[in-house]
NUBA-571941 format. One record per residue (C-alpha): residue in three letters; residue number from 1; x, y, z. Coordinates in steps of 0.25 Angstrom, whole numbers, plus 5000, padded with zeros to 4 digits. Layout:
N
<atom res="ALA" n="NUM" c1="X" c2="Y" c3="Z"/>
...
% end
This chain:
317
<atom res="UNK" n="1" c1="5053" c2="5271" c3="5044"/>
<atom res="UNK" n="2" c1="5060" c2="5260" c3="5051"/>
<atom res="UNK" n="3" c1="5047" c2="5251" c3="5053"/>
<atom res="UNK" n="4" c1="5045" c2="5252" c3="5038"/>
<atom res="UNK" n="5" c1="5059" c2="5248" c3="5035"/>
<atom res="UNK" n="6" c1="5056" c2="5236" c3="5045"/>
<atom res="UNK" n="7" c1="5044" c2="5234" c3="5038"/>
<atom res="UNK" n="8" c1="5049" c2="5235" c3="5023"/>
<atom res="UNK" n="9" c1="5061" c2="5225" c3="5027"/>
<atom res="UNK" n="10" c1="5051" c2="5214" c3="5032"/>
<atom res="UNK" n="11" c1="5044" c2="5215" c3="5022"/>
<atom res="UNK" n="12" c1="5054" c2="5211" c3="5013"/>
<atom res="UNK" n="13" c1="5059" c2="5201" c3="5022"/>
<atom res="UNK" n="14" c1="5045" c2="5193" c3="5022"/>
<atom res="UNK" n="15" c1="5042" c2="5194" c3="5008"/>
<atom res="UNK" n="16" c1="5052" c2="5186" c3="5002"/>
<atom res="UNK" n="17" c1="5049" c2="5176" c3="5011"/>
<atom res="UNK" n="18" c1="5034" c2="5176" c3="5008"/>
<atom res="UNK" n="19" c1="5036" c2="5175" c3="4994"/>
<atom res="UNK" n="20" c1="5046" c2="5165" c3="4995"/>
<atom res="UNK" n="21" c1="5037" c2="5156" c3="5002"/>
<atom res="UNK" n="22" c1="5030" c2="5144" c3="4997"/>
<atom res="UNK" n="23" c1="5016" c2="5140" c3="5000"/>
<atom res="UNK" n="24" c1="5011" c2="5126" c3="4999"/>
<atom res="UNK" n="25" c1="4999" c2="5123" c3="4987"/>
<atom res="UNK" n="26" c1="4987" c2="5121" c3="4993"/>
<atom res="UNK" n="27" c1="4981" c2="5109" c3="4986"/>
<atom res="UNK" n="28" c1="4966" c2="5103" c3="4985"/>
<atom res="UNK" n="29" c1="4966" c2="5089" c3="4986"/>
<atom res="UNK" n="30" c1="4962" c2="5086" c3="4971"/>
<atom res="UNK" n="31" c1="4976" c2="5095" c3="4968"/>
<atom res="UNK" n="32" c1="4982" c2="5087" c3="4975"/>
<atom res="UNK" n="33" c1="4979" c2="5074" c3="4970"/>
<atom res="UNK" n="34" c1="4984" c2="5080" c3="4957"/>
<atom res="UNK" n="35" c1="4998" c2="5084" c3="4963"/>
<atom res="UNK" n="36" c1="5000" c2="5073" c3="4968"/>
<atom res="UNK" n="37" c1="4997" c2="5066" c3="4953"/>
<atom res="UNK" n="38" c1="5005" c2="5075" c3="4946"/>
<atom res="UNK" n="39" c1="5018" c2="5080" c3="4956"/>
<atom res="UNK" n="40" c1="5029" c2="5069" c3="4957"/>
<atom res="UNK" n="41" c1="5032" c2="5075" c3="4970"/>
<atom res="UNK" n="42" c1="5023" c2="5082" c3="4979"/>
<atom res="UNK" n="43" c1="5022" c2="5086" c3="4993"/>
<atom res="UNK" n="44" c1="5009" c2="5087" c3="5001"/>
<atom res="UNK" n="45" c1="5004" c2="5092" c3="5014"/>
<atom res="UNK" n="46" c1="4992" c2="5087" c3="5020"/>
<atom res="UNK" n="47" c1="4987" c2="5099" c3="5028"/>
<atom res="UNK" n="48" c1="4976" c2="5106" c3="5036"/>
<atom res="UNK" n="49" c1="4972" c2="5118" c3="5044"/>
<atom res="UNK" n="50" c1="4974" c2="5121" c3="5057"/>
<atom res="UNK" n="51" c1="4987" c2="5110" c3="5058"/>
<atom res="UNK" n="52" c1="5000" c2="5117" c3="5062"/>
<atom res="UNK" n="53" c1="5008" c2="5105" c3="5059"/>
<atom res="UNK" n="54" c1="5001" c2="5106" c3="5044"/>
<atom res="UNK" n="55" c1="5006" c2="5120" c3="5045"/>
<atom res="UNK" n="56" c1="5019" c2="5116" c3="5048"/>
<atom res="UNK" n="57" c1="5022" c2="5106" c3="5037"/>
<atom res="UNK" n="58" c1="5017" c2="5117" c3="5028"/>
<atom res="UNK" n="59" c1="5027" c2="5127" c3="5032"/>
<atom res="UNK" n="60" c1="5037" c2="5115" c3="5029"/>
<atom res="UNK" n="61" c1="5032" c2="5111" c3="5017"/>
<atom res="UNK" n="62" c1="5031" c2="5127" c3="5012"/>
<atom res="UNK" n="63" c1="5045" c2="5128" c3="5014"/>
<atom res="UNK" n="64" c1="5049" c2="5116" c3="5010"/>
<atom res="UNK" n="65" c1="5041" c2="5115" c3="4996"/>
<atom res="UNK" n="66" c1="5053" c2="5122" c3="4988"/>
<atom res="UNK" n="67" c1="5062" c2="5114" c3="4993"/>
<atom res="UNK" n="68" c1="5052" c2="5099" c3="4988"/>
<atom res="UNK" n="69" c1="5050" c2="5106" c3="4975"/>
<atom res="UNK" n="70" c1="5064" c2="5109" c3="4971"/>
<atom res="UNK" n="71" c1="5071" c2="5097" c3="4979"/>
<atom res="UNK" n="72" c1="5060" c2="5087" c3="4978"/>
<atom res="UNK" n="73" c1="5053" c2="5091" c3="4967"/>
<atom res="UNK" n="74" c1="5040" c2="5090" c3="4975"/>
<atom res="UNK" n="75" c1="5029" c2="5100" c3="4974"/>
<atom res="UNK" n="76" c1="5023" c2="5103" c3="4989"/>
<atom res="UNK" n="77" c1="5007" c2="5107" c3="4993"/>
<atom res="UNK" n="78" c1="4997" c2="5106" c3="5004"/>
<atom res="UNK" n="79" c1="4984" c2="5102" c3="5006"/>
<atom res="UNK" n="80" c1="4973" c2="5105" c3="5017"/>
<atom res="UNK" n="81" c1="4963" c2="5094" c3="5020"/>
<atom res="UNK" n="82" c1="4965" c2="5085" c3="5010"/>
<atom res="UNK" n="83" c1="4958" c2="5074" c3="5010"/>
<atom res="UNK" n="84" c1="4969" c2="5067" c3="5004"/>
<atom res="UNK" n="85" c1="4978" c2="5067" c3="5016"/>
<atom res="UNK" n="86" c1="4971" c2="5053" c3="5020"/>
<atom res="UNK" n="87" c1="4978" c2="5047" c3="5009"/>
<atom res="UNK" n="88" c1="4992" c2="5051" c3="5013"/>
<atom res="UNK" n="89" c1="4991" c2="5055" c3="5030"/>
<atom res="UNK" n="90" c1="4985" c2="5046" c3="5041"/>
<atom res="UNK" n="91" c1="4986" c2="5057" c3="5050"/>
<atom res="UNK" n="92" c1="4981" c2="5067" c3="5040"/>
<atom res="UNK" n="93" c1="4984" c2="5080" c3="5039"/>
<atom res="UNK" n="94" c1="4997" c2="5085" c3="5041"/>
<atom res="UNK" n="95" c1="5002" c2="5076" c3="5029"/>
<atom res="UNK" n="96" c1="5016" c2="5079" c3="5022"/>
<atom res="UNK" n="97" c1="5016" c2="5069" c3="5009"/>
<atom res="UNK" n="98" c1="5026" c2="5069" c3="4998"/>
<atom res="UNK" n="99" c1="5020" c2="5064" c3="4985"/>
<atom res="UNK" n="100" c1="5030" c2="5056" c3="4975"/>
<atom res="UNK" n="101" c1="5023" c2="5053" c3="4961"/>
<atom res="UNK" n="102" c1="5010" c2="5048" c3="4969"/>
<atom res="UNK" n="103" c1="5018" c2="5043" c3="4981"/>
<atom res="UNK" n="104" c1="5014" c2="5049" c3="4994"/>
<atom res="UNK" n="105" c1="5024" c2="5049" c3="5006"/>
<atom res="UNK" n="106" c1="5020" c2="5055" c3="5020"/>
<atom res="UNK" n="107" c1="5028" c2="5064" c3="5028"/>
<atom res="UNK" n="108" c1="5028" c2="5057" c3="5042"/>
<atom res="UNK" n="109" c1="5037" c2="5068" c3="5049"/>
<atom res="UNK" n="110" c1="5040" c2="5082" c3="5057"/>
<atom res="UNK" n="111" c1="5035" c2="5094" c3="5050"/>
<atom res="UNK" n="112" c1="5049" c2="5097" c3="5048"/>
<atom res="UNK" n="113" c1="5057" c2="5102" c3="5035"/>
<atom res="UNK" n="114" c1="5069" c2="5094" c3="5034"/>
<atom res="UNK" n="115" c1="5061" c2="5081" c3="5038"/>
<atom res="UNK" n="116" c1="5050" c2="5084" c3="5027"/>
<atom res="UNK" n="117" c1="5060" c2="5089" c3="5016"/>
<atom res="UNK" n="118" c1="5068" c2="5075" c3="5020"/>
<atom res="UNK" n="119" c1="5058" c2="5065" c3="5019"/>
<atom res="UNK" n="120" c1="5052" c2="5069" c3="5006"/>
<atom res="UNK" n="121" c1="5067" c2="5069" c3="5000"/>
<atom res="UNK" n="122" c1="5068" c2="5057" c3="5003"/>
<atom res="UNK" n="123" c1="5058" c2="5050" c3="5000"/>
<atom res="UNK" n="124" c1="5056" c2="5056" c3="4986"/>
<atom res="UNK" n="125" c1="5052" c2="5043" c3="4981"/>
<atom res="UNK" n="126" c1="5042" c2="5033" c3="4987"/>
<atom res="UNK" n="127" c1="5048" c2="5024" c3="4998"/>
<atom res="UNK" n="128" c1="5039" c2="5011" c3="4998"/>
<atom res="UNK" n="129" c1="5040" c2="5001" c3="4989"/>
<atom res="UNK" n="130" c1="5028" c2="4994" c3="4980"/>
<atom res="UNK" n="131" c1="5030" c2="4978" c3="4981"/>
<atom res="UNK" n="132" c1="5023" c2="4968" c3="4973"/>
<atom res="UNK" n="133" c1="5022" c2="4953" c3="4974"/>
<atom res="UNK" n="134" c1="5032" c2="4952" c3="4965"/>
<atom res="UNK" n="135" c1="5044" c2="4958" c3="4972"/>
<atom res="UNK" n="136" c1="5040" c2="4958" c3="4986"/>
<atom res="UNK" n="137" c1="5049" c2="4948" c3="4990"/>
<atom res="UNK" n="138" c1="5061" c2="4952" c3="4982"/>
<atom res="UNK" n="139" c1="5059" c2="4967" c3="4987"/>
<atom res="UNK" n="140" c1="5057" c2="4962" c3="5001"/>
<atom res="UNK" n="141" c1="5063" c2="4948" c3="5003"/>
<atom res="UNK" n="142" c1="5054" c2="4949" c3="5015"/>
<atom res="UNK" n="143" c1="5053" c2="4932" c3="5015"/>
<atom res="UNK" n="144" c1="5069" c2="4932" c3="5016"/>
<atom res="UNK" n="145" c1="5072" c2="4946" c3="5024"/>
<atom res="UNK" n="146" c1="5083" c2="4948" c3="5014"/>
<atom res="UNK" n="147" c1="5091" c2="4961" c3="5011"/>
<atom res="UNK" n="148" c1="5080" c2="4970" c3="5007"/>
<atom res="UNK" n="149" c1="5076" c2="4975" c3="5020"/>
<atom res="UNK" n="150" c1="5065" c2="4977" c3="5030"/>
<atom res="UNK" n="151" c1="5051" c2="4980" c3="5023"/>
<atom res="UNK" n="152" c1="5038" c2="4986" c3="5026"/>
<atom res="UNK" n="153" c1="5027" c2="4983" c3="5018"/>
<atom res="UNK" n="154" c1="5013" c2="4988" c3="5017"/>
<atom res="UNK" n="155" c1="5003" c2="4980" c3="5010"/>
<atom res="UNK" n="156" c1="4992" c2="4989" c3="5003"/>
<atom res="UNK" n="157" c1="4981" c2="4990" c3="4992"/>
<atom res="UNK" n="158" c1="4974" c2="4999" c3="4982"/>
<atom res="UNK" n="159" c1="4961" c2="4999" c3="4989"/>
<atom res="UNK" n="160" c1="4966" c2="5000" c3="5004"/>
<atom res="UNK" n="161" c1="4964" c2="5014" c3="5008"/>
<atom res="UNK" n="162" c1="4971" c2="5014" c3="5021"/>
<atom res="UNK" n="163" c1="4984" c2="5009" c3="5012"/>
<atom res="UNK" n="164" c1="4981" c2="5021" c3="5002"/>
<atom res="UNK" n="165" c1="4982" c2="5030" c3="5015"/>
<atom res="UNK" n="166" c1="4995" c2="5024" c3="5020"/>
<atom res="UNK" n="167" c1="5003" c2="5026" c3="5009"/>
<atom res="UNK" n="168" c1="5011" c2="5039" c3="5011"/>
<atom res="UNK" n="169" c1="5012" c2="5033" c3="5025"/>
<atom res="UNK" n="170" c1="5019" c2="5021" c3="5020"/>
<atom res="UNK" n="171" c1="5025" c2="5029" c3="5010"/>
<atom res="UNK" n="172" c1="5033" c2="5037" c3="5022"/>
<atom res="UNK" n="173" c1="5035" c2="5023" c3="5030"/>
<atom res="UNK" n="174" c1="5045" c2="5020" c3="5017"/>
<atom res="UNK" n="175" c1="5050" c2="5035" c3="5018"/>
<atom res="UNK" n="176" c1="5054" c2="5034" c3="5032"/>
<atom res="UNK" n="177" c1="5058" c2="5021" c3="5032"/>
<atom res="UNK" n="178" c1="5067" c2="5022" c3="5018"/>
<atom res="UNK" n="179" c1="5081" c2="5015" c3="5018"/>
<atom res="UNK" n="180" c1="5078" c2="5006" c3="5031"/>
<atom res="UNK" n="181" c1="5065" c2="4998" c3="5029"/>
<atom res="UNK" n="182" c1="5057" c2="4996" c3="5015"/>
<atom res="UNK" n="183" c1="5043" c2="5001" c3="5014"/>
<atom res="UNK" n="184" c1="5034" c2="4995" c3="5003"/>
<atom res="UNK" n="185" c1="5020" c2="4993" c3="4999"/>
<atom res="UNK" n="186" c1="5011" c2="4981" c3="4992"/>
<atom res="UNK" n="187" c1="4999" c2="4981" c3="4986"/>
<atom res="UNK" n="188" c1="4993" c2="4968" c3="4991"/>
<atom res="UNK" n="189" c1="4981" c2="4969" c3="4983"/>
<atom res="UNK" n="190" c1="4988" c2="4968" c3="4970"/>
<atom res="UNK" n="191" c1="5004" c2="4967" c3="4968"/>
<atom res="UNK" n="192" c1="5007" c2="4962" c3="4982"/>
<atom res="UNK" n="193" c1="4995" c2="4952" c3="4983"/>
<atom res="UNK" n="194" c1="5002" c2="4940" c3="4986"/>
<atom res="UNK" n="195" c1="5013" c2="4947" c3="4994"/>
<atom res="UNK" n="196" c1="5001" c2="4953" c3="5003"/>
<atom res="UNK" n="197" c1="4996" c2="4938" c3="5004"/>
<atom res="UNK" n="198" c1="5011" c2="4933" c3="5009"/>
<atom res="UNK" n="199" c1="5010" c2="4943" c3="5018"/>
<atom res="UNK" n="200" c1="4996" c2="4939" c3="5022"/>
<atom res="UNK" n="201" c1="4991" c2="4953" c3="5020"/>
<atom res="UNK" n="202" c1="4976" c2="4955" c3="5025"/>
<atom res="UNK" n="203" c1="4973" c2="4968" c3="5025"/>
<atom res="UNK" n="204" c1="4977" c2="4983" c3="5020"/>
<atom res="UNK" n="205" c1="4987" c2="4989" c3="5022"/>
<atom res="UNK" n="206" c1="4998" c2="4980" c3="5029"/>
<atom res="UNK" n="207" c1="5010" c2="4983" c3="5032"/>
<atom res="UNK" n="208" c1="5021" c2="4971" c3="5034"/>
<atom res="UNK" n="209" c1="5037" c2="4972" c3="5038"/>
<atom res="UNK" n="210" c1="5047" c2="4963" c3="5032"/>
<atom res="UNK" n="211" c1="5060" c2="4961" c3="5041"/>
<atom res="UNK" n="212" c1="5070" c2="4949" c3="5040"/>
<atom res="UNK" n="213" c1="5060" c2="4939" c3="5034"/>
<atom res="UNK" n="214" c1="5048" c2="4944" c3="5045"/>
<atom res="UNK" n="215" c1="5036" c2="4952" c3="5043"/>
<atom res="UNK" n="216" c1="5029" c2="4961" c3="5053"/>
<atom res="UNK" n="217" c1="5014" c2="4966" c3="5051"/>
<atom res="UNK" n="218" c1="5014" c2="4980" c3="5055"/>
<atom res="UNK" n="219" c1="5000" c2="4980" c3="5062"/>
<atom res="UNK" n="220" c1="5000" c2="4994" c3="5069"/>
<atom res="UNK" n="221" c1="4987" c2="5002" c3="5068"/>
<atom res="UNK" n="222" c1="4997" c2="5013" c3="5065"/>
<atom res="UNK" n="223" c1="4999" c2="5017" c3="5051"/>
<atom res="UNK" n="224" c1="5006" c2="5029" c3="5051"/>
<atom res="UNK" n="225" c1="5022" c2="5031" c3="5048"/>
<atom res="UNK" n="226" c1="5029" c2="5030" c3="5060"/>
<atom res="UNK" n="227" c1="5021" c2="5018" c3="5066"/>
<atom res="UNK" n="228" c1="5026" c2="5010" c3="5052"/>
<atom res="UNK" n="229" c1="5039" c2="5016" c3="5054"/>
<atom res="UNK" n="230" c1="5042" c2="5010" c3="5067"/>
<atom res="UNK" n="231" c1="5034" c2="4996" c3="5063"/>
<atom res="UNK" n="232" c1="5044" c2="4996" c3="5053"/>
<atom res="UNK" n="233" c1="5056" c2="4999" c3="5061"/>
<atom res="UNK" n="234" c1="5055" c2="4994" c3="5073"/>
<atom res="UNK" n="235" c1="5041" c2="4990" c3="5078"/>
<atom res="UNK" n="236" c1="5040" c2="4979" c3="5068"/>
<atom res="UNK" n="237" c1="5047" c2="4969" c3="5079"/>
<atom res="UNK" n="238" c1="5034" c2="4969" c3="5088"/>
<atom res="UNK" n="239" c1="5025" c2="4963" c3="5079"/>
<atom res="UNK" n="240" c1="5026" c2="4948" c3="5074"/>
<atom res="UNK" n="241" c1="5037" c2="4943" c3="5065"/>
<atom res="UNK" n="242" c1="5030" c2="4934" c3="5053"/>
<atom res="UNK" n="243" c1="5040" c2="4926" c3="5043"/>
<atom res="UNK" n="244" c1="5040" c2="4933" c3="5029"/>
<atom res="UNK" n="245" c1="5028" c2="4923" c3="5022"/>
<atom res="UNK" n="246" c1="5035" c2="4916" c3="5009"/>
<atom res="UNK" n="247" c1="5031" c2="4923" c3="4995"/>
<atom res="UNK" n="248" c1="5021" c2="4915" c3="4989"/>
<atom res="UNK" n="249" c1="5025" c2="4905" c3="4976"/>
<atom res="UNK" n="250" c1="5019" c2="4906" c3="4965"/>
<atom res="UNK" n="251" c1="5010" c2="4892" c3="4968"/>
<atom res="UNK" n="252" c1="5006" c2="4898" c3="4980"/>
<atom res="UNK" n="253" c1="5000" c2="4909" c3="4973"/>
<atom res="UNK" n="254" c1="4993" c2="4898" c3="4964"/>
<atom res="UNK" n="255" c1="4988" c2="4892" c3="4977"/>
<atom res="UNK" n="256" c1="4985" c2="4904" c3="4983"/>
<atom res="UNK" n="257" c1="4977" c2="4910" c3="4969"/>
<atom res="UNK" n="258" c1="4970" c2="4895" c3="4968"/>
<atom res="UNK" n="259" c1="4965" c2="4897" c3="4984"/>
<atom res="UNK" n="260" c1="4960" c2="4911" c3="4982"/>
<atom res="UNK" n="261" c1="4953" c2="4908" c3="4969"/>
<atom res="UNK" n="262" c1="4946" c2="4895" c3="4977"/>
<atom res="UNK" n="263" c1="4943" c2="4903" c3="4987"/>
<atom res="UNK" n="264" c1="4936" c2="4914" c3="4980"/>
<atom res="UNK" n="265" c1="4928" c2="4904" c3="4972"/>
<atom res="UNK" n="266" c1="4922" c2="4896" c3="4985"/>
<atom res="UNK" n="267" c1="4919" c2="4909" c3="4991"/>
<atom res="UNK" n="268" c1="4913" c2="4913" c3="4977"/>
<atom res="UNK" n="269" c1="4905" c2="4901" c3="4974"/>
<atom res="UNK" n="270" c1="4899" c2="4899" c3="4990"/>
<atom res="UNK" n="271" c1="4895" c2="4915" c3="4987"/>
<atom res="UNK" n="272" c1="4887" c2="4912" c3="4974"/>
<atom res="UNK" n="273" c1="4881" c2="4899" c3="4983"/>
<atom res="UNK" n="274" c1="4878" c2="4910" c3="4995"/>
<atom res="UNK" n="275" c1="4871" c2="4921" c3="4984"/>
<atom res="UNK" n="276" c1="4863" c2="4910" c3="4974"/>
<atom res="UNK" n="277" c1="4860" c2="4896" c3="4982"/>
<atom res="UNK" n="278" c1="4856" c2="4891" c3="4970"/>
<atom res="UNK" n="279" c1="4869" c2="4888" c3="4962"/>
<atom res="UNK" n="280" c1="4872" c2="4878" c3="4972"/>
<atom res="UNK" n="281" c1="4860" c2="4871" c3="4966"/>
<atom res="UNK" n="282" c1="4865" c2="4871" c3="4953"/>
<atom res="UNK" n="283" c1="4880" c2="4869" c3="4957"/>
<atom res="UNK" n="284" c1="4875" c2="4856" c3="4961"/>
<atom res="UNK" n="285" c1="4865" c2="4852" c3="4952"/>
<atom res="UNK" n="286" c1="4877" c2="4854" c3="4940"/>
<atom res="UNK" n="287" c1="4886" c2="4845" c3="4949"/>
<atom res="UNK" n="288" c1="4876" c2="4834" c3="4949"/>
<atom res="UNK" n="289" c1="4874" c2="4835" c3="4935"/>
<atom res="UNK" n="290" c1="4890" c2="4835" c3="4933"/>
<atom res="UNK" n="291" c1="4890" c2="4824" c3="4945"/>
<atom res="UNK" n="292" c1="4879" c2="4815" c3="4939"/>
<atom res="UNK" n="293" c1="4886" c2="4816" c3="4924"/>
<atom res="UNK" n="294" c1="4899" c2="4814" c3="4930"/>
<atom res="UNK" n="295" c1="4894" c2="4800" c3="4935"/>
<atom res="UNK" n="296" c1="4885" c2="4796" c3="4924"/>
<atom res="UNK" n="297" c1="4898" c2="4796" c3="4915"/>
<atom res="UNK" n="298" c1="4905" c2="4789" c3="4926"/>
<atom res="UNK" n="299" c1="4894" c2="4779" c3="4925"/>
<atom res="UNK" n="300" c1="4893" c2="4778" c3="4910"/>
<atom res="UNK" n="301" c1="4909" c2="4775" c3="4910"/>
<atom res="UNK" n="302" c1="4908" c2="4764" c3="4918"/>
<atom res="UNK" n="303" c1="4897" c2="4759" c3="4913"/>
<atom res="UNK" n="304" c1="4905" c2="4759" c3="4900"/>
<atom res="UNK" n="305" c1="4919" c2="4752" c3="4905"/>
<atom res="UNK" n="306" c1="4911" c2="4742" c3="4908"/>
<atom res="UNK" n="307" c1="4906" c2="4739" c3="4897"/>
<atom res="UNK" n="308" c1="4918" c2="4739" c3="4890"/>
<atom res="UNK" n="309" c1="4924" c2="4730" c3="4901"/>
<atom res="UNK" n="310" c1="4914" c2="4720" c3="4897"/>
<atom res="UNK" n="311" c1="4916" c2="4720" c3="4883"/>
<atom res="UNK" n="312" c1="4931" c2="4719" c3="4887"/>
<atom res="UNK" n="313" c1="4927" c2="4707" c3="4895"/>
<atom res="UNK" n="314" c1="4920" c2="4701" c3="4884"/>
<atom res="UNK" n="315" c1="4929" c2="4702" c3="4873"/>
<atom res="UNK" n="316" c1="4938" c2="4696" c3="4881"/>
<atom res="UNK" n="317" c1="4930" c2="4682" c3="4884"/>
% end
């Protein structure tokens, strides 16, 4: 009789608590990219079997999924082998991100509650700022190292898929480093094209720093959040101090346009030479016709002030 009041009062105990437990949505990777399309917030793990830190994050995330939805307004799930975690994770799997309208951000931290719940409460809105030609220098007043600040910049484009896979990273470097150093992105194919060219931007991505008129090229092989972290903090002062270049004038950009166009039509014209030998032939032959006209009328005009130099003459006697 004793054993089965025991019994009886456990089980109870323990059901409340399974009901009142909350188990993370399992999604496909085509439900997801539909969540992420319609939810202004969601939250994502990246997960996959036999991982106990996976495990461990989910735990977090189960209890902590009322807690986003009421507070943050953001709809928790899970995923298992995704092949989408590329995209979001250099280290792959496990991956914490915290989607706002479209914007993904990375959880770089501790499988830890308070630290998880923190982050993503404060960064409800994205941390990096998009710059264009147009307001570059005024955001940064990187030539004059003015009042705005310290600046990381990373310099991508639409068709750089390494650039596509670093942008929750860079995401979480503006995160982490919000309210001390600006973090921004430019698009150096397209709205930033001339600022990438002041920068002398070569290759995708790039990542600049902007400090008290200087710019220092972060060059690490690294490309996870702590290493451009401490670039940004501290590390910067071992690699080369350059002057800030000047922003171009607008005849400079003339110059510049007028160069390029040149440029490409030499390398255009010695190609067509390179594939049909033959227009060289006709190139020429229509230059000697313009060459031989040219100097026949030169002729026939001299001819013809002198004549009219001796009539003058002959008047005149």
């Amino acid at each position: 009789m004793f054993f089965k009041f025991i019994l009886i009062y456990v089980l109870i105990c323990i059901c409340p608590l399974k009901s009142d437990s909350v188990s993370l949505q399992n999604a496909s990777d085509e439900d997801l990219l539909q969540l992420i399309k319609e939810k202004e917030k969601l939250i994502v793990l990246f997960s996959k079997a036999n991982c106990p830190v996976c495990d461990e994050f989910e735990q977090h995330l189960e209890s902590l999924s009322e807690d986003f939805k009421k507070q943050l307004g953001a709809f928790t799930v899970k995923t298992e082998n995704s092949h989408l975690v590329r995209l979001y994770s250099p280290s792959k799997e496990p991956a914490v991100v915290f989607f706002r309208h479209g914007v993904p951000l990375l959880y770089n931290g501790e499988p830890d509650e308070n630290e998880i719940y923190g982050f993503f409460e404060k960064n409800q809105s994205p941390a990096v700022k998009e710059l264009t030609d147009k307001i570059f220098e005024h955001m940064t007043q990187a030539a004059t190292g003015s009042t705005t600040g310290d600046w990381f910049v990373m310099f991508h484009g639409a068709s750089c898929v390494e650039c596509q896979r670093l942008h929750a990273v860079w995401e979480s470097v503006g995160a982490t480093l919000r309210g001390r150093i600006n973090v921004a992105r430019v698009d150096a194919n397209l709205a930033g094209l001339n600022t990438a060219k002041r920068f002398k931007i070569t290759k995708l991505p790039s990542f600049i720093f902007l400090r008290l008129g200087k710019v220092y090229r972060y060059d690490l092989p690294k490309t996870d959040v702590k290493s451009f972290v401490t670039f940004a903090q501290d590390w910067y002062k071992n690699s080369k101090a350059e002057v800030v270049p000047l922003q171009a004038s607008p005849f400079d950009e003339v110059v510049d346009w007028c160069v390029q166009i040149l440029k490409y039509s030499i390398a255009y014209g010695l190609d067509m030479l390179a594939k049909y030998p033959w227009i060289w032939q006709i190139g020429l032959g229509g230059f000697s016709l313009v060459a031989i006209t040219a100097l026949i009328a030169l002729v026939k005009a001299g001819k013809s002030k002198t004549a009219k130099n001796v009539k003058k003459e002959k008047k005149s006697k």
